[in-house]
SEBAZA-498815 format. One record per residue (C-alpha): x, y, z; residue in one letter. Coordinates in steps of 0.5 Angstrom, whole numbers. Layout:
{{X, Y, Z}, "A"};
...
//
This chain:
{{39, -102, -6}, "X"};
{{34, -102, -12}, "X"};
{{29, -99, -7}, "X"};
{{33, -94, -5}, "X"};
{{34, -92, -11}, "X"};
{{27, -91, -13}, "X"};
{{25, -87, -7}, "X"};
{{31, -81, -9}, "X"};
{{26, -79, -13}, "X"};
{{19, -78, -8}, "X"};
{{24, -75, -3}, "X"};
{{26, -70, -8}, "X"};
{{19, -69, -10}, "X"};
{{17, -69, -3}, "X"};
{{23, -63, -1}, "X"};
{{20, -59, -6}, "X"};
{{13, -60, -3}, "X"};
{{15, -58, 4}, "X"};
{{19, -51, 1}, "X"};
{{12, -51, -4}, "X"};
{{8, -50, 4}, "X"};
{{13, -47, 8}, "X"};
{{14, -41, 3}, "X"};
{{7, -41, 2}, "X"};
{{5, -40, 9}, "X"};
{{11, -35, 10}, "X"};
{{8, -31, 5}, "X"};
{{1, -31, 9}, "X"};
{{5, -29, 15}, "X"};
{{8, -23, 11}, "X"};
{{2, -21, 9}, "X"};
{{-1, -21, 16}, "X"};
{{5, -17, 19}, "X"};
{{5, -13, 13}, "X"};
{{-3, -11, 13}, "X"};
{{-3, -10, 20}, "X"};
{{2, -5, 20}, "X"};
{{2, 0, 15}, "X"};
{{6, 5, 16}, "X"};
{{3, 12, 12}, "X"};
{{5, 18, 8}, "X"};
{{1, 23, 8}, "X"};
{{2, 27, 2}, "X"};
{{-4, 33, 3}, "X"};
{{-4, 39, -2}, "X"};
{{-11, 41, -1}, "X"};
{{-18, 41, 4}, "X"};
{{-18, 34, 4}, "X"};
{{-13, 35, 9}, "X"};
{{-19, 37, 14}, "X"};
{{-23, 31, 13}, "X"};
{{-16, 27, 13}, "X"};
{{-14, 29, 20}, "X"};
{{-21, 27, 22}, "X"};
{{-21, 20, 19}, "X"};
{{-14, 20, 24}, "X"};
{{-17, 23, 30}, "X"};
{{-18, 17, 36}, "X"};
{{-26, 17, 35}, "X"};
{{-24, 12, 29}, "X"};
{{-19, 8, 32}, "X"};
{{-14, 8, 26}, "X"};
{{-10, 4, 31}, "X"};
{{-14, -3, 30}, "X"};
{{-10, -2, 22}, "X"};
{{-3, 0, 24}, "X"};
{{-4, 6, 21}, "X"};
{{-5, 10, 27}, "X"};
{{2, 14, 26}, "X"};
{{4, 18, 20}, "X"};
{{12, 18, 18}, "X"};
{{15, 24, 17}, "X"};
{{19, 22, 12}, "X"};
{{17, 18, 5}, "X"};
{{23, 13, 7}, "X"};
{{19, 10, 14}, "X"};
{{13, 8, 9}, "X"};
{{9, 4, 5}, "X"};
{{3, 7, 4}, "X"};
{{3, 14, 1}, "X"};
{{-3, 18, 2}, "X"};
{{-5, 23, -3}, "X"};
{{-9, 28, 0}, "X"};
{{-12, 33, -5}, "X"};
{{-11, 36, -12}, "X"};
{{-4, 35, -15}, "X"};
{{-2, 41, -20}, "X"};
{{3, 39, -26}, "X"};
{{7, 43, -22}, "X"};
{{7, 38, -17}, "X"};
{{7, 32, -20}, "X"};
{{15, 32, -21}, "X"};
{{15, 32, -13}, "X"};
{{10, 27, -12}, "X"};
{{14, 22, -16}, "X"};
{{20, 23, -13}, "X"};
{{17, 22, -6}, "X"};
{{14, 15, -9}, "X"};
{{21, 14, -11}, "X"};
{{24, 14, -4}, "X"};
{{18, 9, -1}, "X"};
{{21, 3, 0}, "X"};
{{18, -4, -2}, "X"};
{{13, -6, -3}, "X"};
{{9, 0, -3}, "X"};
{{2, 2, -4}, "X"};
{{-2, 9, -6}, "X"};
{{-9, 11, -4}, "X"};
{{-12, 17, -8}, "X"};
{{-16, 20, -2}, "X"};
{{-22, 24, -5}, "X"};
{{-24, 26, -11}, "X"};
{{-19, 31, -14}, "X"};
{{-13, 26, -12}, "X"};
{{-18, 21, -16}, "X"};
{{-20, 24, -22}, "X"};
{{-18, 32, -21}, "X"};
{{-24, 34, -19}, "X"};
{{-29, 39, -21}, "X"};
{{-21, 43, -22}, "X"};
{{-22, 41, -30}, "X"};
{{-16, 46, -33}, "X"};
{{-9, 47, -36}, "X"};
{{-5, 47, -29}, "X"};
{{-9, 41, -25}, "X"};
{{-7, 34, -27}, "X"};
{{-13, 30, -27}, "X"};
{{-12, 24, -22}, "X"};
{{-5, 21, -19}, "X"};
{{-5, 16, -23}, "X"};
{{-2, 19, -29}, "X"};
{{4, 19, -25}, "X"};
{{5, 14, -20}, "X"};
{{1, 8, -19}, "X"};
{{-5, 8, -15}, "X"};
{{-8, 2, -11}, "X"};
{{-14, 4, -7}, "X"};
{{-19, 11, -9}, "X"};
{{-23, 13, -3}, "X"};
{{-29, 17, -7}, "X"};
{{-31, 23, -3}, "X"};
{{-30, 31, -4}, "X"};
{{-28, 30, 3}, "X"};
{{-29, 23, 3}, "X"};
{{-32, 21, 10}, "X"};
{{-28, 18, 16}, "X"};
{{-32, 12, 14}, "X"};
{{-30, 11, 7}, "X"};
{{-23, 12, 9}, "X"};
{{-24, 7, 14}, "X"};
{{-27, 3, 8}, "X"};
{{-22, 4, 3}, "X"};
{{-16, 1, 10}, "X"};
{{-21, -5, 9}, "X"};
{{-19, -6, 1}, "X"};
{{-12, -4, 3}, "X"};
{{-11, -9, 8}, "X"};
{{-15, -15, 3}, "X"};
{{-10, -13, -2}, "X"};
{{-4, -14, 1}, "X"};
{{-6, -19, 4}, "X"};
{{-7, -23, -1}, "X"};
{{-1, -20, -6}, "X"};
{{5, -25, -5}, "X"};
{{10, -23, 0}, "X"};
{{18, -26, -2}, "X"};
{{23, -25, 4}, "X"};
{{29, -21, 3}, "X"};
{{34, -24, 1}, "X"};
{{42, -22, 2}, "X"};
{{47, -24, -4}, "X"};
{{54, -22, -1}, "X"};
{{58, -19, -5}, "X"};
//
């Protein structure tokens, strides 16, 4: 029986090791999934709209992201897309839009005025996104190319992958 005894504890410690691994290799399956399927929002306010429509159009094959499809609705997405410039006016809407996105959530600044404001240096024009919402990825360009566009997906899809990813849990209540 003293065996017995002396082997509760590597049993636990192995237990934990192998929740250690099955956590971490469900977070890389979470990040894969959620990488490859990036439901997009766009939130265009400018001319960077043109360009934007170009980037999606099938010559780029978005497609091979997930991100062929833009939702209609802040509530279907993950990424949100801010496409030109962002008054002060409008910045109350872009945080409730951000609000309504479900977890987790990603903000990619698409040009230079959703970056920085742009050449737009005065009172009514807010100088980048993120002096609302937290942006994650800027993509430079006054209109960006779909090629920076493209690249600025990339960065995206690295990022998430290598965030943590946790499964949702339900507590009963």
């Amino acid at each position: 029986m003293g065996g017995e005894e002396g082997n509760v504890p590597v049993l636990l410690s192995r237990l934990k090791e192998s929740i250690g691994f099955f956590e971490k290799n469900l977070s890389s399956a979470l990040g894969w999934a959620r990488k490859n399927s990036i439901f997009q929002y766009p939130f265009v306010t400018a001319c960077c709209g043109m360009e934007y429509m170009s980037a999606m159009a099938g010559r780029y094959d978005i497609a091979r992201f997930g991100a062929e499809f833009p939702r209609f609705t802040p509530r279907q997405a993950d990424l949100l897309m801010i496409v030109g410039t962002i008054n002060v006016k409008q910045s109350p809407v872009l945080k409730r839009v951000y609000e309504q996105m479900c977890e987790p959530k990603w903000v990619m600044a698409f040009g230079v005025c959703a970056s920085s404001g742009g050449f737009y240096d005065n009172y009514a024009t807010l100088q980048g996104a993120d002096r609302v919402i937290p942006v994650d990825v800027y993509v430079p360009g006054c209109p960006p190319r779909p090629e920076q566009v493209l690249d600025g997906l990339k960065i995206l899809q690295e990022k998430i992958q290598t965030q943590l990813h946790r499964a949702a849990t339900v507590e009963k209540g």
